[in-house]
VOTIPA-962484 format. One record per residue: residue number from 1; x, y, z of N, C-alpha, C in turn. Coordinates in nm, 2 decimals. Layout:
N
<NUM, <X, Y, Z>, <X, Y, Z>, <X, Y, Z>>
...
This chain:
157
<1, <2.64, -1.15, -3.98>, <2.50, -1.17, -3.94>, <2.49, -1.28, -3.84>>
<2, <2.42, -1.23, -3.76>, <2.40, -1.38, -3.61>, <2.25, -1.39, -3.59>>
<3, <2.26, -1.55, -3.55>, <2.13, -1.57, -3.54>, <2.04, -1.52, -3.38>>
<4, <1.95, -1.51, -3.38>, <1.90, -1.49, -3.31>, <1.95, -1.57, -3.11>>
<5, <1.99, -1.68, -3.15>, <2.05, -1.75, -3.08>, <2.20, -1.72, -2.98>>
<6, <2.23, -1.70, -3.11>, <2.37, -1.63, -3.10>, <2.35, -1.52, -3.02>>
<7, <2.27, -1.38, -3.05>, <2.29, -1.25, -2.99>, <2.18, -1.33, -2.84>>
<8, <2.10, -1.38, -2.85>, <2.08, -1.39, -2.75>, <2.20, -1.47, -2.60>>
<9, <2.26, -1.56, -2.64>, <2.32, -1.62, -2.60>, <2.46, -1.53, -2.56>>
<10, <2.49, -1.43, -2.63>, <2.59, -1.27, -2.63>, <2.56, -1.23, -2.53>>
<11, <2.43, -1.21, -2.48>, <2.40, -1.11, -2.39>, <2.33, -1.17, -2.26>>
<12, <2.31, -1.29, -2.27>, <2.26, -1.37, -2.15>, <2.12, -1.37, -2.11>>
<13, <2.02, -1.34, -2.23>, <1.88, -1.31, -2.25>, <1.81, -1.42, -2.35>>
<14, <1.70, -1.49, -2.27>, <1.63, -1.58, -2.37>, <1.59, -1.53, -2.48>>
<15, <1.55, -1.61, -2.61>, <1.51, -1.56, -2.72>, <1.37, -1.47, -2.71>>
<16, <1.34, -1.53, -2.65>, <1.15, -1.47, -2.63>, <1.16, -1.32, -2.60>>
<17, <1.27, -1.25, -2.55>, <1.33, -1.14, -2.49>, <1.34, -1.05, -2.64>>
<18, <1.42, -1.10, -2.69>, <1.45, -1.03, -2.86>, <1.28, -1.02, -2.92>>
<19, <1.24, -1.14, -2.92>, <1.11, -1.14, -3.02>, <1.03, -1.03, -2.92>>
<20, <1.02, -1.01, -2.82>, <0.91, -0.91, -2.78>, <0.96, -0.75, -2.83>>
<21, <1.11, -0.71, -2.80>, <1.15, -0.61, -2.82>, <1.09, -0.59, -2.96>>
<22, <1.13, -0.67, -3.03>, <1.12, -0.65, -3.19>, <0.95, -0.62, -3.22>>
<23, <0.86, -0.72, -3.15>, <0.72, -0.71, -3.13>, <0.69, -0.57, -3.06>>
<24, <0.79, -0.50, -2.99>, <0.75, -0.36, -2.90>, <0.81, -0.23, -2.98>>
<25, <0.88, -0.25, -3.15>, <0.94, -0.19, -3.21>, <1.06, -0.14, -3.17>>
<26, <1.15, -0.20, -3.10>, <1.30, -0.16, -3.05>, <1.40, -0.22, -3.16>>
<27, <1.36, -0.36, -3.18>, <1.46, -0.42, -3.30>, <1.37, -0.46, -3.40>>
<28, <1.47, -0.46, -3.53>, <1.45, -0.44, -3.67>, <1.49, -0.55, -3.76>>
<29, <1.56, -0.66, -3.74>, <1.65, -0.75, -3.78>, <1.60, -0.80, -3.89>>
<30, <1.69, -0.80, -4.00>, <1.67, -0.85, -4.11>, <1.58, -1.01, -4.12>>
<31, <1.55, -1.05, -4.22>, <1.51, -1.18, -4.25>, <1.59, -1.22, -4.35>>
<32, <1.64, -1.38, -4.30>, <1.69, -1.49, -4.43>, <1.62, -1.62, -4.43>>
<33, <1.55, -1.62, -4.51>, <1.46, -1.77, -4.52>, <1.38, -1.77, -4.39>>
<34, <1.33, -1.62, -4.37>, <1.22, -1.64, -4.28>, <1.28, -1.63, -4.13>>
<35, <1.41, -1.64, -4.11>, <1.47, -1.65, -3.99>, <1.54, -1.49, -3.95>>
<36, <1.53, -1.42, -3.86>, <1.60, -1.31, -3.79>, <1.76, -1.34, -3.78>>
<37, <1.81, -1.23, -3.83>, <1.96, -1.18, -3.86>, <1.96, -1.05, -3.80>>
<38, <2.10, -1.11, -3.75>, <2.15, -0.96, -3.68>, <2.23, -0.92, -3.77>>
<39, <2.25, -0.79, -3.71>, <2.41, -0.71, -3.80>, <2.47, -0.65, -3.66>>
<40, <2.55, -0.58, -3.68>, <2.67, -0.56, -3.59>, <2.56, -0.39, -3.50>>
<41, <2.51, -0.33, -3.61>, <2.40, -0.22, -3.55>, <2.28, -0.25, -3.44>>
<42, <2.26, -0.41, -3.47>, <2.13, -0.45, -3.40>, <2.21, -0.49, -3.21>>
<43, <2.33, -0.54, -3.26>, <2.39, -0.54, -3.12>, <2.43, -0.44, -3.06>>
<44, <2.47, -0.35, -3.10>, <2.48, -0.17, -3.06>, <2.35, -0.13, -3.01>>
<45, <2.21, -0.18, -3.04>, <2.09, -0.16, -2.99>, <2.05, -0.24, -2.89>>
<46, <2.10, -0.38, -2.89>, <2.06, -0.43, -2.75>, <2.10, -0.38, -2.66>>
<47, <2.23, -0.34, -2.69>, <2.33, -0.34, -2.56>, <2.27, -0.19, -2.54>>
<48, <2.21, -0.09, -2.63>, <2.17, 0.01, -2.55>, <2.06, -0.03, -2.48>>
<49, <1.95, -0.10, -2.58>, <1.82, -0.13, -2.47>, <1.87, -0.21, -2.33>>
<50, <1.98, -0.29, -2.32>, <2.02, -0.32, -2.20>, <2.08, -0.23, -2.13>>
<51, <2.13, -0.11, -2.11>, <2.17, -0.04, -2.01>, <2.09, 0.09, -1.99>>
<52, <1.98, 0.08, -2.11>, <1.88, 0.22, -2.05>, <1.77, 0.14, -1.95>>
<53, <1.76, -0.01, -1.99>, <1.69, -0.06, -1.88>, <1.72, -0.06, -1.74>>
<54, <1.87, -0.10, -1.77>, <1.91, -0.09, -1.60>, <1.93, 0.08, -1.57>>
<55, <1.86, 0.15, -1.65>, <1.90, 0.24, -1.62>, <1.74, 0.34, -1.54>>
<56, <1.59, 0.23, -1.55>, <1.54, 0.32, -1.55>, <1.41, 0.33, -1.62>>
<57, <1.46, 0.31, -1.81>, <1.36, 0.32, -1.90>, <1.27, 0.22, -1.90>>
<58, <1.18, 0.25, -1.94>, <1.07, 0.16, -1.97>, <1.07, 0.14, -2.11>>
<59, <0.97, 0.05, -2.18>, <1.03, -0.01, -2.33>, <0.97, 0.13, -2.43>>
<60, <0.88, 0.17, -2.39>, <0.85, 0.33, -2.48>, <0.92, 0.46, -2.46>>
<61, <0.98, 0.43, -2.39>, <1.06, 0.56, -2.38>, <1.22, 0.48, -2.45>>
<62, <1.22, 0.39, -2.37>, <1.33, 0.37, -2.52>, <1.37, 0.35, -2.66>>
<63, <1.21, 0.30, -2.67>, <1.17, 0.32, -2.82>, <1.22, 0.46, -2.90>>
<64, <1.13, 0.55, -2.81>, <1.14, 0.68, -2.81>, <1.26, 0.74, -2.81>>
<65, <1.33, 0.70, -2.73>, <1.50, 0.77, -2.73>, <1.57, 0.69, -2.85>>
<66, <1.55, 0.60, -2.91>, <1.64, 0.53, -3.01>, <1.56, 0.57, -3.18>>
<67, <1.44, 0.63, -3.14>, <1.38, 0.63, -3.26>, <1.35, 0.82, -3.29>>
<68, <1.43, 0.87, -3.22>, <1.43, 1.01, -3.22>, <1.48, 1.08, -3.37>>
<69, <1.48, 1.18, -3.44>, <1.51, 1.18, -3.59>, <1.56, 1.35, -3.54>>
<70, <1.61, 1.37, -3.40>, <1.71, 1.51, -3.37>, <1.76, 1.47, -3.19>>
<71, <1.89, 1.53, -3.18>, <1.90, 1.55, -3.07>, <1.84, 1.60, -2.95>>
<72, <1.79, 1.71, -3.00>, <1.66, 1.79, -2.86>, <1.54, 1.67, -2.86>>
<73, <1.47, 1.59, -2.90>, <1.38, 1.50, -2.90>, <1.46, 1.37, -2.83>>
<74, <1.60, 1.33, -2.85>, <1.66, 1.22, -2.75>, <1.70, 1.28, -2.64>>
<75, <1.74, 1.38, -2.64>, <1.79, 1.49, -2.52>, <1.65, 1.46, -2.40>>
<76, <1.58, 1.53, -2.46>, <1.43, 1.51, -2.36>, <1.43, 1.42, -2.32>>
<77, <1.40, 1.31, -2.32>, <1.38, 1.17, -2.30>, <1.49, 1.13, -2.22>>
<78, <1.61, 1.19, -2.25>, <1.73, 1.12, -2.18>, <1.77, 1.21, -2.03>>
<79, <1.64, 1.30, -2.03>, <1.72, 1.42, -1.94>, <1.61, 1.41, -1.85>>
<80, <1.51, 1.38, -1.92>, <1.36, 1.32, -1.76>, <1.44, 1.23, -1.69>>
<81, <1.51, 1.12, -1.78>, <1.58, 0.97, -1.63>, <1.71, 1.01, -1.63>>
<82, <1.78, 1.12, -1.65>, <1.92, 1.14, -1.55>, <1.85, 1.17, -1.44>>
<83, <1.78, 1.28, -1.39>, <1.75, 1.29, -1.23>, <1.72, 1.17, -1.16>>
<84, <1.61, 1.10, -1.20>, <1.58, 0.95, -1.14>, <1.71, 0.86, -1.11>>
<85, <1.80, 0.87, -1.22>, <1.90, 0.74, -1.21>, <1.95, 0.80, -1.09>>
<86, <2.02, 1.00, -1.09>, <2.13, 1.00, -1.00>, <2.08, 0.97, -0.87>>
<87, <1.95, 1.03, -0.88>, <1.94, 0.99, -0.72>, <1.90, 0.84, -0.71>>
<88, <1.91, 0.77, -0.73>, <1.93, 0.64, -0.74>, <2.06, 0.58, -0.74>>
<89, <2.14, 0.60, -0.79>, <2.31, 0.64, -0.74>, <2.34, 0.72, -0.62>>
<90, <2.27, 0.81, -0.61>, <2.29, 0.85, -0.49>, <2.26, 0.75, -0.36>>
<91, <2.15, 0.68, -0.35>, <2.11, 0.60, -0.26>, <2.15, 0.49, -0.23>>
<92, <2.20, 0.45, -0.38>, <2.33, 0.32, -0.35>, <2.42, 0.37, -0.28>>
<93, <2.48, 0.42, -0.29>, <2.65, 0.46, -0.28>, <2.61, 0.54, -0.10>>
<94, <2.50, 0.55, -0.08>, <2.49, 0.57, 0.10>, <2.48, 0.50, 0.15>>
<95, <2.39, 0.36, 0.06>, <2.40, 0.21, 0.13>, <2.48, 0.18, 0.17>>
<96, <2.57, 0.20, 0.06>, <2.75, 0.13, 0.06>, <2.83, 0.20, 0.14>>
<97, <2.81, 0.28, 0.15>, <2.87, 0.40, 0.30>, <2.83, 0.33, 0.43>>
<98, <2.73, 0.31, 0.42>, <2.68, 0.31, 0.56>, <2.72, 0.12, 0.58>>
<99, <2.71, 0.04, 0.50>, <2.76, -0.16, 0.47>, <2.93, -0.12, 0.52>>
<100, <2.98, -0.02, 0.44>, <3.10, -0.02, 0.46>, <3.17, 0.01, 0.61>>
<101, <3.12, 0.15, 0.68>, <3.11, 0.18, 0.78>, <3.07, 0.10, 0.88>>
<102, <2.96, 0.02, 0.82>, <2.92, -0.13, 0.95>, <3.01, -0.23, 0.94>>
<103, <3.11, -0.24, 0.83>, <3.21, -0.36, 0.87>, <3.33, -0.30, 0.95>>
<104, <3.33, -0.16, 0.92>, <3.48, -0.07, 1.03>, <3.45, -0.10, 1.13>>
<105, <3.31, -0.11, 1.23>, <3.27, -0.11, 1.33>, <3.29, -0.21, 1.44>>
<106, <3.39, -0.15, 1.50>, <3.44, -0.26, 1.64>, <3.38, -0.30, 1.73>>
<107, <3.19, -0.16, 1.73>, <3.12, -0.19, 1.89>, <3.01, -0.35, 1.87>>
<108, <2.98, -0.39, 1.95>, <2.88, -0.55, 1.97>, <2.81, -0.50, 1.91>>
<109, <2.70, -0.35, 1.95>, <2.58, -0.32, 1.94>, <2.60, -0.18, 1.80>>
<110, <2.57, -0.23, 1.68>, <2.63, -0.15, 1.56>, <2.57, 0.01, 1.59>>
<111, <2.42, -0.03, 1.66>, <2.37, 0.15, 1.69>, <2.41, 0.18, 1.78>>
<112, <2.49, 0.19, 1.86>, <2.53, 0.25, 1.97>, <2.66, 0.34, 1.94>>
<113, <2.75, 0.29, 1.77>, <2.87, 0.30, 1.74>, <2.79, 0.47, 1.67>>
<114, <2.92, 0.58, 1.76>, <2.88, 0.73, 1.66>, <2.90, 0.72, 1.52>>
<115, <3.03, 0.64, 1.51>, <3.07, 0.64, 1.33>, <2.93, 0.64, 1.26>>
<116, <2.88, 0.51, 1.29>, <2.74, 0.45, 1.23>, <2.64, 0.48, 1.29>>
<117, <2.62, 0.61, 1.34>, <2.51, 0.69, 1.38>, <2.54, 0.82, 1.28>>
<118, <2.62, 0.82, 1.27>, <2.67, 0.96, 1.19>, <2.65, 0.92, 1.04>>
<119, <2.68, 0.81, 1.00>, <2.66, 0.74, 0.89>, <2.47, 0.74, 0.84>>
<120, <2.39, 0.75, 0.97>, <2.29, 0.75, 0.88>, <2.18, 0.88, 0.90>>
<121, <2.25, 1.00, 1.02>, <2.21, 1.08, 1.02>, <2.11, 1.18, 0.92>>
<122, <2.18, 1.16, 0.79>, <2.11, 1.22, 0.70>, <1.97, 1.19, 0.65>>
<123, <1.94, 1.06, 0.72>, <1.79, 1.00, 0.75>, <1.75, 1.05, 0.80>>
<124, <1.75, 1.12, 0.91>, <1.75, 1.18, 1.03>, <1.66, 1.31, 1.06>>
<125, <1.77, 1.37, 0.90>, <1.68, 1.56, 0.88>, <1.57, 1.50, 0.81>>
<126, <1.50, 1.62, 0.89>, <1.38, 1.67, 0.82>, <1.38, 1.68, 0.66>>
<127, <1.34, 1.65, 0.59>, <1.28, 1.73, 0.45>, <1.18, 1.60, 0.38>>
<128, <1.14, 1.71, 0.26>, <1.08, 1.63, 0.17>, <1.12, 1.50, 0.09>>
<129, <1.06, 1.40, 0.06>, <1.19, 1.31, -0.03>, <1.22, 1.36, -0.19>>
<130, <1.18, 1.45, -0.27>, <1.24, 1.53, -0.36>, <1.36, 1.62, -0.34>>
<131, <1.33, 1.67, -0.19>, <1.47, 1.70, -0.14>, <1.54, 1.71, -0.15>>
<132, <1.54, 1.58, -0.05>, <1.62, 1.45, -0.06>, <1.68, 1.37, -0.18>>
<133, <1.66, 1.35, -0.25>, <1.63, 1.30, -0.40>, <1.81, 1.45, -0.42>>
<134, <1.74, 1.56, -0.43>, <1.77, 1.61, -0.49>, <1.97, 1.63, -0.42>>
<135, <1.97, 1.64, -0.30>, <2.05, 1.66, -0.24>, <2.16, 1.49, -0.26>>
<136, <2.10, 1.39, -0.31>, <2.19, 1.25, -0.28>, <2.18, 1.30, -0.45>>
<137, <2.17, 1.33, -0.55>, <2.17, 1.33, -0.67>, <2.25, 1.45, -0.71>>
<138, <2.28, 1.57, -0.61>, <2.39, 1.67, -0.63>, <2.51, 1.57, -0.59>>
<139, <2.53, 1.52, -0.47>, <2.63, 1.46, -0.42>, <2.69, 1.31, -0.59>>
<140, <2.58, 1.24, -0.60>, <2.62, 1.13, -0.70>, <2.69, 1.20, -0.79>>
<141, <2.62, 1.36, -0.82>, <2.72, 1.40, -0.94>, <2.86, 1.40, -0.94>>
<142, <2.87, 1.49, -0.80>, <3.02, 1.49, -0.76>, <3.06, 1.37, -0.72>>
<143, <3.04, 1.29, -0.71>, <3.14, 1.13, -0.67>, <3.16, 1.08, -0.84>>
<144, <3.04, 1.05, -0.90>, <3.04, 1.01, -1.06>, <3.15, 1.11, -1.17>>
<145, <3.16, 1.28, -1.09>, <3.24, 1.34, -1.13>, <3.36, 1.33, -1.16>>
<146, <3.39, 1.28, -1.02>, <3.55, 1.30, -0.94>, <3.64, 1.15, -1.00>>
<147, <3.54, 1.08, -1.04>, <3.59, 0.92, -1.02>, <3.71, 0.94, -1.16>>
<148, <3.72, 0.99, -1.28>, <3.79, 0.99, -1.37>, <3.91, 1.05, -1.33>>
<149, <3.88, 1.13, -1.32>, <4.05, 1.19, -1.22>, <4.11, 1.12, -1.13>>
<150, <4.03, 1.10, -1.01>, <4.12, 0.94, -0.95>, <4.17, 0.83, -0.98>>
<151, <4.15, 0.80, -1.11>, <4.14, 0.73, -1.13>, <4.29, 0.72, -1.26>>
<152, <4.32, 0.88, -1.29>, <4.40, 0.91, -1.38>, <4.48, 0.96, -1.29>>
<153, <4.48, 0.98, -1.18>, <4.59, 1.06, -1.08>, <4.66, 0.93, -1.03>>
<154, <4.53, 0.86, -1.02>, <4.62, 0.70, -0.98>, <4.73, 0.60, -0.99>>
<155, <4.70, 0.62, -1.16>, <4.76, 0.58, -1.28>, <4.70, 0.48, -1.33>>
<156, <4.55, 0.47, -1.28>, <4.47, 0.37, -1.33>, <4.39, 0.43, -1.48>>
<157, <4.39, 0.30, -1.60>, <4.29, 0.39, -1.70>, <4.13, 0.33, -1.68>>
């Protein structure tokens, strides 16, 4: 069992952060003499409420996804913010295309360089931004896809 302190101090979040979650029904933590106790389950819960946050969620829907009593009911919840995240992965990883592409760049004047005109042409077309969205969120899949295999072809684990 860890004090409040402790898991806070684990995860790099002030205490005030635990007491709201717990106030917003996400954590449950026992009491000893009045004081909050962790168990080894309650840190399996931060660390999920910490990466559906960066992932996206807001504190009711995580509620929601951690308090689900079937998989089709967490499914739901978890399958409205995979579209959002990918294409949000998608958008990074064009950033980083196009940062990376700007340091290859040998010309003075970076727009004038085709690499880095070609690099952001996809701004360029026409469409909608659900589209859009949707087309940088097909592509995130296949990069997010491929990465385990290169990574095993490598000989990296």
């Amino acid at each position: 069992m860890k004090s409040i302190g402790e898991v806070a101090a684990r995860f790099g979040l002030p205490t005030h952060v635990l007491r709201h979650w717990e106030a917003e029904g996400l954590l449950t933590p026992a009491r000893a003499g009045g004081r909050r106790r962790y168990t080894d389950a309650d840190l399996y819960r931060v660390a999920a409420i910490l990466i559906s946050k960066e992932a996206g969620f807001g504190l009711a829907d995580i509620r929601t996804m951690l308090a689900a009593r079937s998989a089709p009911a967490r499914h739901e919840v978890m399958a409205r913010h995979r579209q959002g995240l990918l294409a949000r992965i998608a958008r990074a990883q064009a950033a980083l295309g196009m940062l990376e592409g700007g340091l290859e760049c040998p010309h003075d004047d970076i727009m004038t360089c085709p690499h880095f005109q070609g690099l952001l042409a996809d701004r360029l077309q026409p469409s909608s931004v659900t589209g859009s969205d949707h087309r940088h969120a097909d592509r995130a899949v296949e990069i997010v896809s491929r990465r385990p295999q290169d990574s095993m072809a490598s000989g990296q684990s």
